[in-house]
LOLO-608797 format. One record per residue (C-alpha): residue in three letters; x negated, y negated, z; residue number from 1. Coordinates in Angstrom, 3 decimals, m for minus. Layout:
residues N
<'ALA',<X,Y,Z>,NUM>
...
This chain:
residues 425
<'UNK',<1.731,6.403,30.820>,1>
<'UNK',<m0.236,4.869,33.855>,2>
<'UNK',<m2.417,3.108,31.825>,3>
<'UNK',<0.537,1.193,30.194>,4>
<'UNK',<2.036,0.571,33.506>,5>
<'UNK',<m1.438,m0.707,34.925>,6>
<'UNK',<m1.360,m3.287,31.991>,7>
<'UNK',<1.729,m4.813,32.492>,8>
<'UNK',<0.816,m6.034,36.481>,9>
<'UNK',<m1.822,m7.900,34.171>,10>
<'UNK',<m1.477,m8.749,30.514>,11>
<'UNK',<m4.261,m9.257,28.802>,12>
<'UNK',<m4.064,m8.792,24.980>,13>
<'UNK',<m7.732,m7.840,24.888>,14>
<'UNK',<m7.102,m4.697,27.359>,15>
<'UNK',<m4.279,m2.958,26.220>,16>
<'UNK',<m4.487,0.572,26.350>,17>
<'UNK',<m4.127,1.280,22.632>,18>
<'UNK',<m5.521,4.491,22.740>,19>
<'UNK',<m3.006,5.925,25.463>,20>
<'UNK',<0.213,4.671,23.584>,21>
<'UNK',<m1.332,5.995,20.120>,22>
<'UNK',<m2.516,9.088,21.591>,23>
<'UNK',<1.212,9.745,23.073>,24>
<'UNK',<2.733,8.432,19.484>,25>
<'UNK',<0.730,11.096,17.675>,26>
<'UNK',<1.339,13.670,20.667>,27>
<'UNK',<5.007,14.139,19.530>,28>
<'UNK',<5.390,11.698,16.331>,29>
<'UNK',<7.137,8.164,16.324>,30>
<'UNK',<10.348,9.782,15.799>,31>
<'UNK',<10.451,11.913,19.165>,32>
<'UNK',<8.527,9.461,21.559>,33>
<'UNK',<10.189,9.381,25.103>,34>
<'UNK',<12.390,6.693,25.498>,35>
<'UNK',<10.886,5.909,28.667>,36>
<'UNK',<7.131,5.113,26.782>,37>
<'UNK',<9.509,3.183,24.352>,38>
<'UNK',<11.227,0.902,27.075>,39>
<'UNK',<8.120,0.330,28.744>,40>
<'UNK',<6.162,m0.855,25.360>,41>
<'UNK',<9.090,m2.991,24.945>,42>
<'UNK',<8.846,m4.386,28.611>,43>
<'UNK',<5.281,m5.556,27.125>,44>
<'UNK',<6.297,m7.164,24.095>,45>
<'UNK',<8.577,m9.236,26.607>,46>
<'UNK',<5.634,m9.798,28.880>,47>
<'UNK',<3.701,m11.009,25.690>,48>
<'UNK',<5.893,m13.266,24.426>,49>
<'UNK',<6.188,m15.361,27.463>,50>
<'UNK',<2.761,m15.239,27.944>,51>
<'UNK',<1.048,m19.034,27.191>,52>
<'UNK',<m1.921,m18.180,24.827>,53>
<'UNK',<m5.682,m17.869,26.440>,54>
<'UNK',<m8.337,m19.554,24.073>,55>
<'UNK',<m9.773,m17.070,22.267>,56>
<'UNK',<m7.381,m14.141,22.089>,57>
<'UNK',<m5.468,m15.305,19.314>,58>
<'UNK',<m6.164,m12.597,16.910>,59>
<'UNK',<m6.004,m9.856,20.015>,60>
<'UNK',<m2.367,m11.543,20.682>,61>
<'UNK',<m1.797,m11.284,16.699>,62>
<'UNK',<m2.461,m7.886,16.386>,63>
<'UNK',<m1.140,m6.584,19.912>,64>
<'UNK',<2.551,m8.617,18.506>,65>
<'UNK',<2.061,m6.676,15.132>,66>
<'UNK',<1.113,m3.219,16.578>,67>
<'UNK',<4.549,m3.484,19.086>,68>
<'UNK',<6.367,m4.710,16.215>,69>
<'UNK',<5.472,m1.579,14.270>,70>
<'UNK',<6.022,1.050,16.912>,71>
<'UNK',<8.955,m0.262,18.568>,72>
<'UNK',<10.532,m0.406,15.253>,73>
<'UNK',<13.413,2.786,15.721>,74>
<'UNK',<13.690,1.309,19.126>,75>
<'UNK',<15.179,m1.427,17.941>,76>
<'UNK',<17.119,0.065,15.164>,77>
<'UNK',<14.873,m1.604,12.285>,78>
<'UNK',<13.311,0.951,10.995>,79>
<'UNK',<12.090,m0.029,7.489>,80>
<'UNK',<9.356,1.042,4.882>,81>
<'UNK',<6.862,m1.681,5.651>,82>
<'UNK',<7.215,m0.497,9.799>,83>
<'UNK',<6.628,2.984,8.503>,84>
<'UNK',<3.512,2.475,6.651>,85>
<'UNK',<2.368,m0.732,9.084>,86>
<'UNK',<1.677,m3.873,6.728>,87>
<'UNK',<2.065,m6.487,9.439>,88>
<'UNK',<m0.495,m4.493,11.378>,89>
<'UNK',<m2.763,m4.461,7.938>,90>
<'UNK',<m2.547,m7.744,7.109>,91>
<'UNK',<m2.541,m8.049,3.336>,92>
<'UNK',<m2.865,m10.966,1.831>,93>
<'UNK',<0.050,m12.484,0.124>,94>
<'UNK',<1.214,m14.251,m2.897>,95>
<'UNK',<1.480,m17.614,m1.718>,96>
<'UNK',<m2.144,m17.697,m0.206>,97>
<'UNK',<m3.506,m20.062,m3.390>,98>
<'UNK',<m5.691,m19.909,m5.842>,99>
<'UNK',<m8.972,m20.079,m3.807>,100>
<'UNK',<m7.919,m17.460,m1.981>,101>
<'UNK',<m7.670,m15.016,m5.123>,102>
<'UNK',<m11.438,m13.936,m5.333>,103>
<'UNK',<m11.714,m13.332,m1.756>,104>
<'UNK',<m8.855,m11.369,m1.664>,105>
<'UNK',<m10.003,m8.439,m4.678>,106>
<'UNK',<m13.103,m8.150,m1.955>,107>
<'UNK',<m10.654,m7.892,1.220>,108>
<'UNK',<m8.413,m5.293,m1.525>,109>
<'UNK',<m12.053,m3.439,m2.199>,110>
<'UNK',<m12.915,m3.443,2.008>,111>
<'UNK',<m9.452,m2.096,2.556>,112>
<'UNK',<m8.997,m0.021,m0.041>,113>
<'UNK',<m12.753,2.529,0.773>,114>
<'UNK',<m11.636,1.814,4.732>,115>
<'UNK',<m8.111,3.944,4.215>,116>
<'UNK',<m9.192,6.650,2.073>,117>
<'UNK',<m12.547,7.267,4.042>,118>
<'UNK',<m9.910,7.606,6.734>,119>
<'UNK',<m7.893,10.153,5.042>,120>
<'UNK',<m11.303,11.652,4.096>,121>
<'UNK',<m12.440,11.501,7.762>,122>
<'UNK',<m8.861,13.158,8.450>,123>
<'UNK',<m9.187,15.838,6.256>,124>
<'UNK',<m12.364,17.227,6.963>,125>
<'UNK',<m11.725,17.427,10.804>,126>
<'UNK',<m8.916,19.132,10.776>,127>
<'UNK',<m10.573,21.351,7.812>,128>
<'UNK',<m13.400,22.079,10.068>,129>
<'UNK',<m11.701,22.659,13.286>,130>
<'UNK',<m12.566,19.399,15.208>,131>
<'UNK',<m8.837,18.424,16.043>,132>
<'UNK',<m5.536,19.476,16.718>,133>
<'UNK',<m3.345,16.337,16.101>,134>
<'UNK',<m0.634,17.089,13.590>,135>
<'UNK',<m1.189,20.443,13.278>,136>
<'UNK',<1.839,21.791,11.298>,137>
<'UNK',<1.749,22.892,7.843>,138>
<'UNK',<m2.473,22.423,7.263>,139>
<'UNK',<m3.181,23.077,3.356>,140>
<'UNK',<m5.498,25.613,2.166>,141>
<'UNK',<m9.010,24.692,1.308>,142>
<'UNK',<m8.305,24.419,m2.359>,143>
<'UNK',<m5.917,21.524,m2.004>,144>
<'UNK',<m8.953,20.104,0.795>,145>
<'UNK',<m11.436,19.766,m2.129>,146>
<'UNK',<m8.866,18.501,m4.560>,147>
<'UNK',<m7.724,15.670,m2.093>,148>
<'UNK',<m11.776,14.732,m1.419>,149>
<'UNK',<m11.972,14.546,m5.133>,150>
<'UNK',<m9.841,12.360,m6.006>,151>
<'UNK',<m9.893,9.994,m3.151>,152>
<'UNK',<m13.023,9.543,m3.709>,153>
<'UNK',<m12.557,8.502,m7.304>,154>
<'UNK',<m10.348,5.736,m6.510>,155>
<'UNK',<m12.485,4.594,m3.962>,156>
<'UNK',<m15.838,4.635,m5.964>,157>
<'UNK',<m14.951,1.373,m8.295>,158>
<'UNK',<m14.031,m0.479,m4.886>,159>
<'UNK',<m17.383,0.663,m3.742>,160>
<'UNK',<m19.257,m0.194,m6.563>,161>
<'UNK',<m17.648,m4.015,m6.637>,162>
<'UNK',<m18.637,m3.848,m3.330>,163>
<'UNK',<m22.692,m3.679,m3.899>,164>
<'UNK',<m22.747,0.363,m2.844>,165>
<'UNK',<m22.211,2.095,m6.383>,166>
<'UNK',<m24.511,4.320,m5.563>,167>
<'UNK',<m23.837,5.780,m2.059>,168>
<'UNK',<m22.057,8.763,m3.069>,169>
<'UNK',<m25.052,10.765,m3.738>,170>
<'UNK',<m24.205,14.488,m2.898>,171>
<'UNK',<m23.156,17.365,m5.303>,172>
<'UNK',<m20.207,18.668,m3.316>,173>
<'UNK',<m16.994,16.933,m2.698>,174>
<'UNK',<m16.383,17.546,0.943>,175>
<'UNK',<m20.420,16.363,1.251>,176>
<'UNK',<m19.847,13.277,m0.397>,177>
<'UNK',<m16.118,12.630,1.858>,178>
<'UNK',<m18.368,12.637,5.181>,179>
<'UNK',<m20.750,9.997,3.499>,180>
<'UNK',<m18.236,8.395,2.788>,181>
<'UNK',<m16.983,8.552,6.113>,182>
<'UNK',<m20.557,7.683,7.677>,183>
<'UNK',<m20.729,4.662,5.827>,184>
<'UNK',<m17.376,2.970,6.453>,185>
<'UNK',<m17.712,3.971,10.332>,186>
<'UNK',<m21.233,2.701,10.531>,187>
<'UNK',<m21.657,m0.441,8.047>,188>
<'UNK',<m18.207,m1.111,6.763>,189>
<'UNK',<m15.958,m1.572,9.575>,190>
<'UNK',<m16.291,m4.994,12.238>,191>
<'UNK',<m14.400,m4.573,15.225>,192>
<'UNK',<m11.088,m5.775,14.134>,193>
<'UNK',<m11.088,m3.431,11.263>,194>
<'UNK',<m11.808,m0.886,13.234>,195>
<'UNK',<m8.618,m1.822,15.408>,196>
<'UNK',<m6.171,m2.250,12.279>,197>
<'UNK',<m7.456,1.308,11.131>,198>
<'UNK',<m6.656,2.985,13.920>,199>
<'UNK',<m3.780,1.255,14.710>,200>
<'UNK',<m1.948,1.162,11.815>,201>
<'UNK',<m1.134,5.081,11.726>,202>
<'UNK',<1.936,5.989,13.276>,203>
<'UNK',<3.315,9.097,11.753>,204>
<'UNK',<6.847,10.262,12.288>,205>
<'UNK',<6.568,13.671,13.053>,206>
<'UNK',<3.623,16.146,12.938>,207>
<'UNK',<3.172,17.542,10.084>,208>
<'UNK',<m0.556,17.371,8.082>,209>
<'UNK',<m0.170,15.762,5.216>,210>
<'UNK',<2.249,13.030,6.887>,211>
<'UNK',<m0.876,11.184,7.632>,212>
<'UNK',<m2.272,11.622,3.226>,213>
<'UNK',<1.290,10.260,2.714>,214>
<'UNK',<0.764,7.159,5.106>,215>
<'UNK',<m2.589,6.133,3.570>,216>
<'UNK',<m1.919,6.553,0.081>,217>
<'UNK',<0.849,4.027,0.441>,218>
<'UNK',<m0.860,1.751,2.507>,219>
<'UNK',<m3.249,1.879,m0.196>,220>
<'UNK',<m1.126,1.343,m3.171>,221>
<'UNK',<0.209,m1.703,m0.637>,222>
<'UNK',<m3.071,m3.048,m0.595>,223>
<'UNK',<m3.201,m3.172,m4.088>,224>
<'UNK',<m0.015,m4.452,m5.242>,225>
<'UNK',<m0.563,m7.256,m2.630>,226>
<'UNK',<m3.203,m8.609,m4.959>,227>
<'UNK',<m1.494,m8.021,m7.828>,228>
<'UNK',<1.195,m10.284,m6.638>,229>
<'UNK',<m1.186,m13.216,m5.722>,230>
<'UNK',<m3.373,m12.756,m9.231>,231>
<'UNK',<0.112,m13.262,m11.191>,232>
<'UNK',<0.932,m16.163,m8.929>,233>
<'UNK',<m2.440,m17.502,m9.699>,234>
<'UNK',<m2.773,m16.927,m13.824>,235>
<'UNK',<1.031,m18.851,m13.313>,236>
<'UNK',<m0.899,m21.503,m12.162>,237>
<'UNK',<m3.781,m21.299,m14.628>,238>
<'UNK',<m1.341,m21.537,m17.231>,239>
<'UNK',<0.430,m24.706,m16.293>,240>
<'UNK',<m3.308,m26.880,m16.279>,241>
<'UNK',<m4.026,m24.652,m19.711>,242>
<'UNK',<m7.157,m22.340,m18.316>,243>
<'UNK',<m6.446,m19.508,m20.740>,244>
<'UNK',<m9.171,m17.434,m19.741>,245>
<'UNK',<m9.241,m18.150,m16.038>,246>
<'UNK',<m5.645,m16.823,m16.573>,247>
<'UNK',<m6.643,m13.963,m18.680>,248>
<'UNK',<m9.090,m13.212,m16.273>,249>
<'UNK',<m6.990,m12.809,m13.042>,250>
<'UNK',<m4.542,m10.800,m15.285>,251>
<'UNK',<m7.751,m8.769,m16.270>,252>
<'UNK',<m8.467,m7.747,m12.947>,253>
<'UNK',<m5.124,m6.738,m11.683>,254>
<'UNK',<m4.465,m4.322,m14.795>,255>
<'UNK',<m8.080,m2.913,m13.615>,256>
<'UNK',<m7.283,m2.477,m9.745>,257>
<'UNK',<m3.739,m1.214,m11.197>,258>
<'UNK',<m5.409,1.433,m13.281>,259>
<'UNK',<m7.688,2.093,m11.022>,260>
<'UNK',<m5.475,3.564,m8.408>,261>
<'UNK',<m3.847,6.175,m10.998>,262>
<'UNK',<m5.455,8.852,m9.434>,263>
<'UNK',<m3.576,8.114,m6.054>,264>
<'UNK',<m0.473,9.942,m7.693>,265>
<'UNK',<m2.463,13.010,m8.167>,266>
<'UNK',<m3.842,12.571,m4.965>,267>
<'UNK',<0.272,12.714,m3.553>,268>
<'UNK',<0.816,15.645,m5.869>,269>
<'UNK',<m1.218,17.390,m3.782>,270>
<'UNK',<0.945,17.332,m0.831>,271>
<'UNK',<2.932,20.318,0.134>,272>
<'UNK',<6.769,19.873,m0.769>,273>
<'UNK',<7.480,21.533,2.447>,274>
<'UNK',<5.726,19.654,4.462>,275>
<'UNK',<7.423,16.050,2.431>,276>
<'UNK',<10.635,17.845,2.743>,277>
<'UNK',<10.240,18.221,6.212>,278>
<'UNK',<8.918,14.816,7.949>,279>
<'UNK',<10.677,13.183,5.364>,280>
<'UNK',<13.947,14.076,7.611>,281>
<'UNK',<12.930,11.374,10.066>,282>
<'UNK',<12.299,8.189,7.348>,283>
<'UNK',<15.792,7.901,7.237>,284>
<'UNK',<15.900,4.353,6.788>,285>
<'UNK',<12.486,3.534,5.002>,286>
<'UNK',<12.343,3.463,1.699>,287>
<'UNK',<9.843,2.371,m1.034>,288>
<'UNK',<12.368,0.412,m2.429>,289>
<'UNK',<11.700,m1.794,0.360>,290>
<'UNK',<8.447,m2.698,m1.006>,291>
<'UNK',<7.825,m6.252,m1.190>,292>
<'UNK',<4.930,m6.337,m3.038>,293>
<'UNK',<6.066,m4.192,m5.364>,294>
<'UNK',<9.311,m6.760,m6.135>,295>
<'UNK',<7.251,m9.769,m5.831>,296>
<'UNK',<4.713,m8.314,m8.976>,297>
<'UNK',<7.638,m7.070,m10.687>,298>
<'UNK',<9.695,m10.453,m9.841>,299>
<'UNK',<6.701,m12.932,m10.740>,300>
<'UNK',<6.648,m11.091,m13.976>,301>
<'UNK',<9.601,m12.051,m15.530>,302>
<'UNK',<13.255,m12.946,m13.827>,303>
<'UNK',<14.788,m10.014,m13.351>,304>
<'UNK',<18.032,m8.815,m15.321>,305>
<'UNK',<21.050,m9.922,m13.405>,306>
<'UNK',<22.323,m6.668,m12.719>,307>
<'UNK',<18.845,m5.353,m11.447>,308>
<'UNK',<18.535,m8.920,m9.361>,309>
<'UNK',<22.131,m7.747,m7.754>,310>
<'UNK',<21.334,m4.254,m7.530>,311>
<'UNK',<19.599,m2.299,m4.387>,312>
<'UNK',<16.369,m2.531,m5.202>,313>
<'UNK',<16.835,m6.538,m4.558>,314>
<'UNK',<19.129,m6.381,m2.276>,315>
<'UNK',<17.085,m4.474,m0.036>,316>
<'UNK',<14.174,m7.254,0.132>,317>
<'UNK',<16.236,m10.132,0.631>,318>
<'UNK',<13.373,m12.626,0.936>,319>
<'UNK',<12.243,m11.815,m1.857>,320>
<'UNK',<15.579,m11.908,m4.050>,321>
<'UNK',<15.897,m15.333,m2.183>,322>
<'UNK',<12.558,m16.612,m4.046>,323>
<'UNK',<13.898,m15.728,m7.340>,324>
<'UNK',<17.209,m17.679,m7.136>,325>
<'UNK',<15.382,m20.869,m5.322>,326>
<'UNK',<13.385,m20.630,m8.925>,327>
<'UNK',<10.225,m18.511,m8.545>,328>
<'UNK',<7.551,m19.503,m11.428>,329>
<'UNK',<7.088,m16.353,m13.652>,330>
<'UNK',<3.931,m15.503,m15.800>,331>
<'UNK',<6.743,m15.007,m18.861>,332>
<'UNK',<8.026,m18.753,m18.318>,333>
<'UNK',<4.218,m19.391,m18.541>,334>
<'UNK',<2.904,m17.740,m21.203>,335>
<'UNK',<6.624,m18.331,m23.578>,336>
<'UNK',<5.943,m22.507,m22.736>,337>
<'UNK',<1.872,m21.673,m23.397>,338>
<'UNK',<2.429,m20.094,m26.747>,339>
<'UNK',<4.495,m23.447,m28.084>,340>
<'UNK',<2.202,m25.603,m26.744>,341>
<'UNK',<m0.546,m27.204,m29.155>,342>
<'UNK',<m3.224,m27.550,m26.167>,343>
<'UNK',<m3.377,m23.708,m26.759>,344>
<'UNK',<m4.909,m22.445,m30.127>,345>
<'UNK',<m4.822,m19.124,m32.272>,346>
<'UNK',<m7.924,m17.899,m29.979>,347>
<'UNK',<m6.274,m18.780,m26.533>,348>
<'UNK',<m3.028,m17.305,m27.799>,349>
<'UNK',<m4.383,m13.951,m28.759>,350>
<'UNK',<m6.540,m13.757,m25.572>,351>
<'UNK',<m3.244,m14.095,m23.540>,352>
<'UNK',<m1.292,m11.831,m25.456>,353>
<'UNK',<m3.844,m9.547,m24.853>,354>
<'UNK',<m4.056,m9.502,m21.196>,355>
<'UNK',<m0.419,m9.792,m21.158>,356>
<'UNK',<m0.128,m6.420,m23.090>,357>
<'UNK',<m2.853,m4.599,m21.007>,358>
<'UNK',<m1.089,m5.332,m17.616>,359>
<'UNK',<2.094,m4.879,m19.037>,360>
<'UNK',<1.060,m1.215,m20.217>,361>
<'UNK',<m1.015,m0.371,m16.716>,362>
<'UNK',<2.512,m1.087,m14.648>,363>
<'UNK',<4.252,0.496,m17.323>,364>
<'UNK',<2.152,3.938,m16.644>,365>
<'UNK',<2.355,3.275,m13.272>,366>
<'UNK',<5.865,3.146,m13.203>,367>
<'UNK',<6.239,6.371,m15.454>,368>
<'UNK',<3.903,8.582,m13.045>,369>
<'UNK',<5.516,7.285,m10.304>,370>
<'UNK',<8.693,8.978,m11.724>,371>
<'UNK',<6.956,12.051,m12.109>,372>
<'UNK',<5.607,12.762,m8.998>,373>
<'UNK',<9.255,11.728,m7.318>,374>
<'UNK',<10.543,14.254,m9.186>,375>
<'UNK',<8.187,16.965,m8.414>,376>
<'UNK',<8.674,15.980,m4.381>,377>
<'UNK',<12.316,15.228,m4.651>,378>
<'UNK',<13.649,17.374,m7.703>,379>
<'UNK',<17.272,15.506,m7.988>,380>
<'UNK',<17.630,14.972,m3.916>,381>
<'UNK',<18.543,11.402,m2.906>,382>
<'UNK',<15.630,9.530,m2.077>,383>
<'UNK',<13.635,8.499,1.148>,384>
<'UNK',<16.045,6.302,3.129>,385>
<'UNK',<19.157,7.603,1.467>,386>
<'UNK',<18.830,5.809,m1.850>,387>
<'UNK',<19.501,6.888,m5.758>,388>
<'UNK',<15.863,8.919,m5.698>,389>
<'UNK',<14.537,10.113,m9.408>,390>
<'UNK',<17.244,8.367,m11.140>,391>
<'UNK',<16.531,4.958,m9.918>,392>
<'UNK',<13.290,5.009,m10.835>,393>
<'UNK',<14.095,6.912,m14.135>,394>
<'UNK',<15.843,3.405,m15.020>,395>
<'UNK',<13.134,1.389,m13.683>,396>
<'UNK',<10.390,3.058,m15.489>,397>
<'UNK',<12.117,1.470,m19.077>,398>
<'UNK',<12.597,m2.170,m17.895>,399>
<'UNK',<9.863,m3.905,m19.603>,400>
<'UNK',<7.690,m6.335,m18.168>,401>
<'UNK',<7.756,m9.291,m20.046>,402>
<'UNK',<9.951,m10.519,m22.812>,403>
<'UNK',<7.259,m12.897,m24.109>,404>
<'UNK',<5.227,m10.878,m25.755>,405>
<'UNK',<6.385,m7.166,m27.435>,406>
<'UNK',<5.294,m4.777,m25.669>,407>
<'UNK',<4.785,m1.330,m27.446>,408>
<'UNK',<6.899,1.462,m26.773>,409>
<'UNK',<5.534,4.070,m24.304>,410>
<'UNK',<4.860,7.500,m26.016>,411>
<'UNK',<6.731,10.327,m24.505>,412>
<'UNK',<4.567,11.233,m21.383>,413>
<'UNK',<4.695,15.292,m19.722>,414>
<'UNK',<1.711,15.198,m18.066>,415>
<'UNK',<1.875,16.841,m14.614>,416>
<'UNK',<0.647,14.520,m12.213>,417>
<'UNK',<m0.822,17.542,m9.930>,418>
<'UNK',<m3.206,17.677,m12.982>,419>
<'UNK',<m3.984,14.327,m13.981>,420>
<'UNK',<m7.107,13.317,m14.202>,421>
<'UNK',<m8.677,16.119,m13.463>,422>
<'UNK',<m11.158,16.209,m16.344>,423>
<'UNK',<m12.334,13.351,m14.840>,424>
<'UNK',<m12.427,13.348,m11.680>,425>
């Protein structure tokens, strides 16, 4: 690693040598990296941090912080879901950005969103077509290729759409319409910064294929359930000034994004169960229950049970069981105190309810086919990071929502999710 030890005699954020360190990460996977690469990138982060900023290179100094942060993570001994899949590096927005910040951030969730799976896309069809040999174990056959270009690029087409590029995708083959896919984010759809948090934020743990499918789709759920959190936080705050539809609206949109990704589980079904099975030996320690977008959605919802607030899944994002005993605002406190209040009438009240019910029902099928495709990865095996696996989320799939409005009970769902959607897709 000369270029890393070049760097540190002068440490400029702007010249790291990113592609050295990433190109060693990927050489072996983050799990096996030499200690020696390790104690050096650590050596930087010191160097950094005592560093007085230059004007100008505070978002080179952001992301250079986040990127160590993320791959120094074992190192440490904080290994963690949102290190594994490299949030800080992605920057999501969060729920406590504000109401202005809600419209801008479905665009940033759109950007993000087409960037990741033209990635995987990108991903696919090299090593598909022979053009690289990075994480070359366990390659799937070119049936599962097409399936994976398929739907990929069926999530990503809304995003594109919203975007002002609905009609980009204009070839008749699947892999054809991956590398336009591909050609367009490269060329017209990633700045320079994107391009950096792209590449940067995909650190597999070992080197197997579809490791790098894995990392993406969640990244990509991530991205959505970030702006899921922040629309519920902002129809909270509709509520309490009594804008119904503005509310209705931003609950509108979420169930939409929400339903929109569906197709990401039958994307995951797609990966080989002996190629999860295998990587998955070195997550130890990260977990999707560490999700805390995920908790914050579910949290800003409604107040969770007390033995759900006390249980693991809580317990294992403190901050965020911290915000719900300081007194988080839910949307159920909101809409219970909007349906007794006279400013609202019979047409307000049913367009809440409404909205209310869709959401409630998109999470509630989201939940459900995340079950399914746990247990087709994980049978009845403990889950990633040593916790409860299928039967936790068997449980959570039946919590409902809300408690403000009745939400109808889900029909009895078999659907394998290595199928669904086909038809469409």
């Amino acid at each position: 690693m000369n270029e890393l030890t070049d760097w540190l005699a002068d440490p400029v954020p702007s010249r790291f040598p990113y592609s050295a360190v990433t190109a060693e990460f990927h050489r072996v996977g983050k799990h096996f990296v030499p200690d020696q690469t390790l104690k050096s990138l650590a050596l930087a982060r010191e160097r950094l941090a005592s560093q007085a900023p230059a004007g100008g290179d505070e978002a080179e100094r952001l992301l250079l912080d986040r990127f160590l942060d993320t791959a120094l993570d074992k190192w440490d001994g904080r290994y963690d879901y949102p290190t594994y899949t490299s949030l800080s590096v992605l920057g999501l927005p969060t729920a406590d950005d504000g109401a202005a910040a809600a419209r801008a951030a479905r665009t940033t969730r759109d950007r993000l969103t087409v960037q990741l799976l033209a990635d995987l896309l990108r991903f696919e069809l090299s090593a598909a077509q022979g053009r690289t040999d990075w994480l070359p174990q366990m390659r799937p056959d070119a049936r599962l290729v097409e399936k994976r270009h398929r739907l990929a690029i069926r999530v990503a087409k809304p995003a594109l759409a919203r975007l002002g590029h609905g009609g980009l995708l204009t070839a008749a083959e699947p892999a054809d319409q991956a590398a336009q896919l591909w050609e367009f984010v490269e060329g017209e759809l990633l700045d320079r910064h994107e391009r950096d948090v792209l590449r940067l934020s995909m650190l597999p743990v070992y080197t197997s294929h579809d490791e790098h499918m894995f990392i993406r789709v969640l990244q990509t759920f991530e991205t959505t359930f970030a702006l899921l959190a922040l629309s519920i936080r902002t129809a909270i705050g509709c509520l309490d000034e009594a804008r119904t539809q503005d509310a209705a609206g931003h609950l509108k949109a979420a169930e939409t994004v929400l339903s929109e990704s569906a197709p990401l589980f039958s994307l995951l079904a797609t990966m080989q169960v002996e190629s999860f099975r295998t990587f998955r030996e070195f997550t130890d320690g990260a977990s999707a229950i560490q999700s805390r977008n995920y908790k914050l959605v579910e949290s800003l919802c409604r107040v969770p049970d007390q033995d759900r607030l006390d249980s693991p899944a809580y317990r294992s994002t403190p901050e965020v069981r911290m915000r719900i005993l300081a007194g988080q605002p839910t949307l159920d406190e909101a809409c219970s105190a909007a349906l007794a209040d006279e400013r609202f009438g019979a047409q307000d009240r049913e367009l809440l309810t409404t909205a209310m019910l869709g959401f409630a029902g998109a999470l509630r099928r989201w939940r459900q086919t995340h079950y399914r495709i746990a247990v087709r990865m994980l049978g009845t095996r403990s889950g990633t990071g040593s916790t409860e696996g299928t039967p936790y989320l068997s449980s959570v799939r039946k919590i409902p929502v809300f408690r403000s409005v009745a939400e109808a009970p889900e029909a009895a769902d078999t659907t394998d999710p290595a199928n669904e959607g086909e038809a469409a897709a």
